[in-house]
DRENSE-651395 format. One record per residue: residue in three letters; x, y, z of N, C-alpha, C in turn. Coordinates in steps of 0.001 Angstrom, whole numbers, padded with zeros to 6 digits, always signed. Example, Ala and Ser with C-alpha at 12.3 -4.5 7.8 and 13.67 -1.06 7.14 Angstrom:
<recs>
ALA+013190-005690+007800+012300-004500+007800+013200-003300+007800/SER+012850-002250+007080+013670-001060+007140+012900+000030+007870/
</recs>
This chain:
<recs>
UNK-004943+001101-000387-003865+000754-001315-003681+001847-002358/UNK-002527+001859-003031-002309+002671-004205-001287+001701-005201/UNK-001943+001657-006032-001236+001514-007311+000143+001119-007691/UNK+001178-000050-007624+002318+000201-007392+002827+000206-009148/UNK+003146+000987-009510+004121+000459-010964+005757-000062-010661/UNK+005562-001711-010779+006825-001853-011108+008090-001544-011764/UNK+009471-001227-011221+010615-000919-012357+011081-001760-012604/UNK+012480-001761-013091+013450-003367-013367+013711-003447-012246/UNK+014118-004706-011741+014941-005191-010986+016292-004427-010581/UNK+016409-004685-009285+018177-003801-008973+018849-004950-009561/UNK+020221-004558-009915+021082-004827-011086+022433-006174-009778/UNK+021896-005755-008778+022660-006483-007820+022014-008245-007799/UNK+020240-007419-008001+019509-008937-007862+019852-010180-009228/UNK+019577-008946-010005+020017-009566-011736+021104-010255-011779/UNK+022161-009558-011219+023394-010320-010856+023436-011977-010351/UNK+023077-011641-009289+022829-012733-008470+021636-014176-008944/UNK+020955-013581-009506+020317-014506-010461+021063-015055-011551/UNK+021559-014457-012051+022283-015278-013265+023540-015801-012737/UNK+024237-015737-011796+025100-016944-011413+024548-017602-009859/UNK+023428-017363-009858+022658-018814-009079+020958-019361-009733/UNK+021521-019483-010734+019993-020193-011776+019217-021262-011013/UNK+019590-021573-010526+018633-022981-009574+018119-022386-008124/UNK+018573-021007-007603+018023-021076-006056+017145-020512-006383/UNK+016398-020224-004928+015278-019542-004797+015355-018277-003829/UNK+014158-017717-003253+014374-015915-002621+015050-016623-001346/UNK+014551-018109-000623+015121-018486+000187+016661-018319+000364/UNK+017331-018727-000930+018753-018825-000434+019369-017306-001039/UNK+018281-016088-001014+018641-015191-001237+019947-014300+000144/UNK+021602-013907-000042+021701-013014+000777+021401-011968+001339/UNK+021509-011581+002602+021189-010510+003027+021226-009003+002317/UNK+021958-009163+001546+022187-007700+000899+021621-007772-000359/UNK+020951-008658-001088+020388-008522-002117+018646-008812-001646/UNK+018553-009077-000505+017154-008680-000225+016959-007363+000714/UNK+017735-006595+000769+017490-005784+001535+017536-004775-000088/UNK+018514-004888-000930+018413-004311-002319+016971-004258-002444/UNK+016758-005554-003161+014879-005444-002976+014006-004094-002315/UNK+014185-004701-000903+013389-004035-000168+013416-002600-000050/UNK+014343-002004-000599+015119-000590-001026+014257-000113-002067/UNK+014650-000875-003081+013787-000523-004700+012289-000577-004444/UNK+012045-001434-003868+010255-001138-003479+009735-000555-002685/UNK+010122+000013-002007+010002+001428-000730+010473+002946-002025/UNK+011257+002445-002852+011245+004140-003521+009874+003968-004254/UNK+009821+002436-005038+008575+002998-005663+007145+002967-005375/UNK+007449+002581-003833+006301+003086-003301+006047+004101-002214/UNK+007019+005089-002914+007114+006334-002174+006964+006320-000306/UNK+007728+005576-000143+007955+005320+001397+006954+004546+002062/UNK+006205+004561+001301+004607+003183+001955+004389+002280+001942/UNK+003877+001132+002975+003320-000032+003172+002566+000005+001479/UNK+002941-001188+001423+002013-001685+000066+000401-001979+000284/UNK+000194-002138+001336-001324-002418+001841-002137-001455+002755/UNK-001314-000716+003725-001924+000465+004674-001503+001719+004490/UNK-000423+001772+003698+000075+002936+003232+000632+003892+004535/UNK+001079+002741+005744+001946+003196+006754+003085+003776+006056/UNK+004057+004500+006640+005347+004911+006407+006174+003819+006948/UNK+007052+003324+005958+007848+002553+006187+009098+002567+005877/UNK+010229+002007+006355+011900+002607+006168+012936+001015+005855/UNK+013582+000706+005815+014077-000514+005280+014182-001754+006697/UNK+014408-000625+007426+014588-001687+008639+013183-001482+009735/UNK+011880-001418+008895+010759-001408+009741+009788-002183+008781/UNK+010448-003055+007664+009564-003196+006699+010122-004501+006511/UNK+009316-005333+005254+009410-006871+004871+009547-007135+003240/UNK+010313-008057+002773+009317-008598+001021+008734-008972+000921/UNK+007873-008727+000350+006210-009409+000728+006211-009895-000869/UNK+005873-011201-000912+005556-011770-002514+003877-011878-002244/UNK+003437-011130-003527+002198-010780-003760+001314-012361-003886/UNK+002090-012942-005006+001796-014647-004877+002601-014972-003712/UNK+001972-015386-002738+002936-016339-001664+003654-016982-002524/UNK+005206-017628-002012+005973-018680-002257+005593-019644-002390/UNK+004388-020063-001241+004479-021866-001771+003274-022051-002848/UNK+003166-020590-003085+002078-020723-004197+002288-020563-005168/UNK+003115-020327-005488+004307-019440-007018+005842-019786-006640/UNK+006425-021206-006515+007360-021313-005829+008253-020725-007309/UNK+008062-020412-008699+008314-020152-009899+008688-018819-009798/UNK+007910-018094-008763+008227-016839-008752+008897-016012-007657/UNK+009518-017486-006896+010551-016050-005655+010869-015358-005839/UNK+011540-015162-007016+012968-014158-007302+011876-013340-008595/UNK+010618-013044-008470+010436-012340-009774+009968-011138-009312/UNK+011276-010349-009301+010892-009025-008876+009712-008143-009097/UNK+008660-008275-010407+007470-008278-009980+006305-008282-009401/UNK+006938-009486-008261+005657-010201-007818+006189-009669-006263/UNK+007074-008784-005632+007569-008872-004936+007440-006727-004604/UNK+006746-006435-003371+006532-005548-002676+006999-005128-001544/UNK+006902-004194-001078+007566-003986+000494+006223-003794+001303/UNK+006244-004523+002797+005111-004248+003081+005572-003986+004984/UNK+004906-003355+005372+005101-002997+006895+005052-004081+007616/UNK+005551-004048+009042+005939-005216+010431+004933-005636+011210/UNK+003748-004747+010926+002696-004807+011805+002488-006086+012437/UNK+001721-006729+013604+001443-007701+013664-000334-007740+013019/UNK-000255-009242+012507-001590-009280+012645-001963-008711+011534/UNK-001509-007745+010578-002145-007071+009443-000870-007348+008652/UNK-001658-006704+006844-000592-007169+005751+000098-008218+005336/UNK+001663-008075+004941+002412-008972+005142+001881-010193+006131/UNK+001978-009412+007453+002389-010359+008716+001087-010767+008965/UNK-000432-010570+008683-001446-010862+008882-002179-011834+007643/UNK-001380-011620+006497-002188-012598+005182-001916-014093+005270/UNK-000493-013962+006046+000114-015654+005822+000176-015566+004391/UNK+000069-016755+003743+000238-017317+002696-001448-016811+001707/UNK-002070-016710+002513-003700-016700+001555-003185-015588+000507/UNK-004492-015980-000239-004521-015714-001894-004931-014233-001471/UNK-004457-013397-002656-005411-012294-002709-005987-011737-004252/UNK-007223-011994-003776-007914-011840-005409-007344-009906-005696/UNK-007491-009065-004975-007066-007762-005336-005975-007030-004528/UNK-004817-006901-005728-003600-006436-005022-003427-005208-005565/UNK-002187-004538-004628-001875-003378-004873-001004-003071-006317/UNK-000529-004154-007389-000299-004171-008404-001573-004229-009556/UNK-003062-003970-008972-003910-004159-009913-004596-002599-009661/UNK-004505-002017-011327-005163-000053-010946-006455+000346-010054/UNK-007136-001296-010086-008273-001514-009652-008612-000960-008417/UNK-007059-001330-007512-007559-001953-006137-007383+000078-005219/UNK-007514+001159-006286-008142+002481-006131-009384+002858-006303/UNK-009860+001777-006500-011620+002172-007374-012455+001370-006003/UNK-011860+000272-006139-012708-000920-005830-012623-000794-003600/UNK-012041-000146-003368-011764+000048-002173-012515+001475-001664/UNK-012638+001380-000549-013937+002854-000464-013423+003211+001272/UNK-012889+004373+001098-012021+004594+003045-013049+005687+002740/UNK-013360+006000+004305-013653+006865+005058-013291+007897+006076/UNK-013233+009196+006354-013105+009942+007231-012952+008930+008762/UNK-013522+008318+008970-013719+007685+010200-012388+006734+010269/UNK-011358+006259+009081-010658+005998+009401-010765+004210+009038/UNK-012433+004377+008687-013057+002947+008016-012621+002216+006388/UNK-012736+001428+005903-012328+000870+004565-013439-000289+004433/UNK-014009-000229+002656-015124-000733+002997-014843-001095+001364/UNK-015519-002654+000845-014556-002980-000685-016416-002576-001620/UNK-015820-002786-002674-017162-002357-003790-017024-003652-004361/UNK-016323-004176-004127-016467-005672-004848-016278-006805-003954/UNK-016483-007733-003932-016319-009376-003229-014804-009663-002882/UNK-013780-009415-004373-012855-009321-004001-011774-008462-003509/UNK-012546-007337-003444-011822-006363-002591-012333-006378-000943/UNK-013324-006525-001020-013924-007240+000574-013137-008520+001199/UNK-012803-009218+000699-011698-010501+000870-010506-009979+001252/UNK-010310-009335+000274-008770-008347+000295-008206-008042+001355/UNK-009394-006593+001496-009508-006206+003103-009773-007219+004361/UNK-010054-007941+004302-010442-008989+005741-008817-009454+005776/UNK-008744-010118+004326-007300-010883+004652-006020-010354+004999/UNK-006115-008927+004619-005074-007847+004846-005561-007270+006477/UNK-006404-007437+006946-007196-006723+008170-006684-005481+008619/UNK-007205-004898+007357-007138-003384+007331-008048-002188+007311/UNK-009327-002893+008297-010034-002123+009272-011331-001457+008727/UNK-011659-002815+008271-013295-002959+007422-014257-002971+008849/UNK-013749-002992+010132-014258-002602+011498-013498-002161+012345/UNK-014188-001780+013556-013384-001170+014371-012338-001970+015283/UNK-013331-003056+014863-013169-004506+016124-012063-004902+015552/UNK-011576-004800+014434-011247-005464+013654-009601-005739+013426/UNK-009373-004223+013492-007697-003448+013639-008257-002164+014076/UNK-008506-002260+015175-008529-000869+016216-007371+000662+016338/UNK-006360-000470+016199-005305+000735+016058-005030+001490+014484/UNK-005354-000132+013772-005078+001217+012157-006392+001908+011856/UNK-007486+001580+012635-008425+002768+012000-007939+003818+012700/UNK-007505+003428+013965-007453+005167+014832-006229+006298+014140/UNK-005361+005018+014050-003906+005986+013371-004724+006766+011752/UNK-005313+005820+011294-005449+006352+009914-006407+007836+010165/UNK-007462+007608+010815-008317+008393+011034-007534+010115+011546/UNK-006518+009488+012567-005636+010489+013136-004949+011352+011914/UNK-004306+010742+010652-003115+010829+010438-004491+012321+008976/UNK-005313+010972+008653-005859+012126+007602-006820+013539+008168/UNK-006744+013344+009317-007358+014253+009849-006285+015816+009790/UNK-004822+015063+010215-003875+016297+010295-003762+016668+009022/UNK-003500+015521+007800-003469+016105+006614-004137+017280+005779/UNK-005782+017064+006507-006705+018090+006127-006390+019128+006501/UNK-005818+019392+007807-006160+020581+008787-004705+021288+008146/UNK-003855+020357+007972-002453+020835+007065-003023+021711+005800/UNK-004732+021828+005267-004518+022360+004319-005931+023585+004421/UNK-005674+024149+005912-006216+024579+006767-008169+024642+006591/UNK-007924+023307+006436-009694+022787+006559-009959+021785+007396/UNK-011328+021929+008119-012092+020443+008833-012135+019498+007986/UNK-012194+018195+008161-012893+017230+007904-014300+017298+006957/UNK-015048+018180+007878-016678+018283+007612-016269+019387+006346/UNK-015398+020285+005891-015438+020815+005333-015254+020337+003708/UNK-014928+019056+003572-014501+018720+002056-015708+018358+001315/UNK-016749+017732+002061-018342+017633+001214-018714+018572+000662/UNK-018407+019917+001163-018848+021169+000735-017703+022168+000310/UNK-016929+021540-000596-015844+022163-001019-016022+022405-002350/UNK-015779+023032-003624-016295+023182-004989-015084+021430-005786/UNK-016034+021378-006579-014985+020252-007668-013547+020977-007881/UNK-013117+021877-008009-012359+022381-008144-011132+022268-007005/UNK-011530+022878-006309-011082+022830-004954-010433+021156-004701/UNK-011256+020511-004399-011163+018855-004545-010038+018465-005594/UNK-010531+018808-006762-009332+018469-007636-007711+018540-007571/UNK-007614+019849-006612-006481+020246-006287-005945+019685-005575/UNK-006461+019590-004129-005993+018501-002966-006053+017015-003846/UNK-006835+016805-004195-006300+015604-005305-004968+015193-005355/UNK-004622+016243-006074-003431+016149-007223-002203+016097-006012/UNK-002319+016947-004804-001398+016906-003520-001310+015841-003197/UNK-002539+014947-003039-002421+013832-002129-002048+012495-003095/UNK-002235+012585-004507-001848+011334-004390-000576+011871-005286/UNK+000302+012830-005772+000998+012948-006847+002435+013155-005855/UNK+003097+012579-005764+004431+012870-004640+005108+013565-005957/UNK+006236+014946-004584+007527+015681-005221+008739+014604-005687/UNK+009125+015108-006639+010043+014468-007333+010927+013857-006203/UNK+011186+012743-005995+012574+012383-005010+011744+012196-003716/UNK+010343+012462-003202+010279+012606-001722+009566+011048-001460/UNK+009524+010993-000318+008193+010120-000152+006416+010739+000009/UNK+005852+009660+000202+004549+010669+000323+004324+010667+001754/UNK+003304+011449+002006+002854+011637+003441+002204+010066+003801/UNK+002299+009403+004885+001475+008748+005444+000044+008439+005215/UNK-000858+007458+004587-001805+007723+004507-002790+008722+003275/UNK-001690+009555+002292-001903+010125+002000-003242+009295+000655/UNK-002558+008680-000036-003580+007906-000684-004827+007584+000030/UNK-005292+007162+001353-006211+007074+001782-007072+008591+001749/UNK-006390+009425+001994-007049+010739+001818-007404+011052-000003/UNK-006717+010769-000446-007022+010719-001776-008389+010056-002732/UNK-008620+008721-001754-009501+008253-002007-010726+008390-002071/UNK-010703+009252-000434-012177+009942-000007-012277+011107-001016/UNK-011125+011768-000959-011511+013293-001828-012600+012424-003403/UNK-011503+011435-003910-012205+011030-005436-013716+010485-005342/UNK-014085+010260-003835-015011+009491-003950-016075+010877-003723/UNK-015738+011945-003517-016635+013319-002928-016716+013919-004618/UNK-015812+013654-005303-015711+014523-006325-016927+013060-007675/UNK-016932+011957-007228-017850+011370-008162-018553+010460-006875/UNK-019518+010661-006237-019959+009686-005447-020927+008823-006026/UNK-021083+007559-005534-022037+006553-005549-023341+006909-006460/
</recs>
């Protein structure tokens, strides 16, 4: 996960809220949830809110951070409301309704989460261990087979994009580290980020202060 900072609301949704005060995201139209789903893909620089897949408007979902029937108070609170990838079985489409003690709206859920080269994700806390199971975002292999392999795949090219191994970042100076840092998790003005890139980010922070 990375960090999402919420903006305002699109001005279409605002709209639409104040001359329908009684509905809910249910009797939301098509074009003001796809608004949504627009505004939360920029500010999450083109990524799944949970795997940090690349995602595009018509490969993606609104994902309310509080489920609906759990916050039926909060359909429409653009806040509480993320873009999250189609996957089966993971994220969005894998949490159902369950709770999640650590979301991608808490600064935490960068600390408290621990990825690996291997493509593994492993929590430092109880509720980031929950997190991950309920998101099944490949705390085993068994587990989500394909997103460890993609992830594993994807940060592997990233490295080699910055013409280094894998094996080479343990033994890279703080310095060095710091830099790819700042690449991987800081996106160009206007772009999206690379795929995954936060996951690479993670490992670097965790090489530059380990355990």
């Amino acid at each position: 996960m990375r960090k999402i900072d919420k903006e305002v609301e699109p001005a279409t949704l605002a709209l639409w809220k104040r001359q329908n005060r009684t509905l809910r995201y249910k009797d939301l139209p098509p074009q003001e949830s796809r608004a949504i789903r627009s505004s939360c893909i920029t500010e999450q620089y083109g990524l799944c809110a949970y795997c940090c897949q690349s995602i595009t408007l018509d490969d993606a979902h609104n994902e309310h951070v509080e489920a609906q029937d759990r916050a039926p108070n909060r359909t429409l609170d653009y806040s509480n409301i993320v873009a999250s990838c189609n996957r089966k079985h993971q994220c969005g489409h894998g949490r159902g309704t369950h709770q999640l003690p650590l979301t991608p709206l808490m600064v935490e859920c960068e600390t408290e989460l621990k990825f690996y080269l291997s493509g593994l994700v492993t929590g430092h806390t109880e509720r980031a261990r929950v997190s991950i199971e309920t998101l099944s975002l490949g705390h085993t292999e068994e587990s989500n087979r394909g997103l460890v392999g993609r992830r594993k795949a994807m940060v592997d090219t990233l490295i080699y994009g910055q013409e280094l191994r894998p094996e080479d970042l343990q033994h890279e100076d703080e310095e060095l580290l710091g830099l790819l840092l700042e690449v991987f998790q800081t996106p160009e003005a206007g772009k999206p980020l690379q795929p995954f890139s936060p996951v690479l980010a993670n490992v670097i922070r965790h090489f530059l202060t380990p355990a």
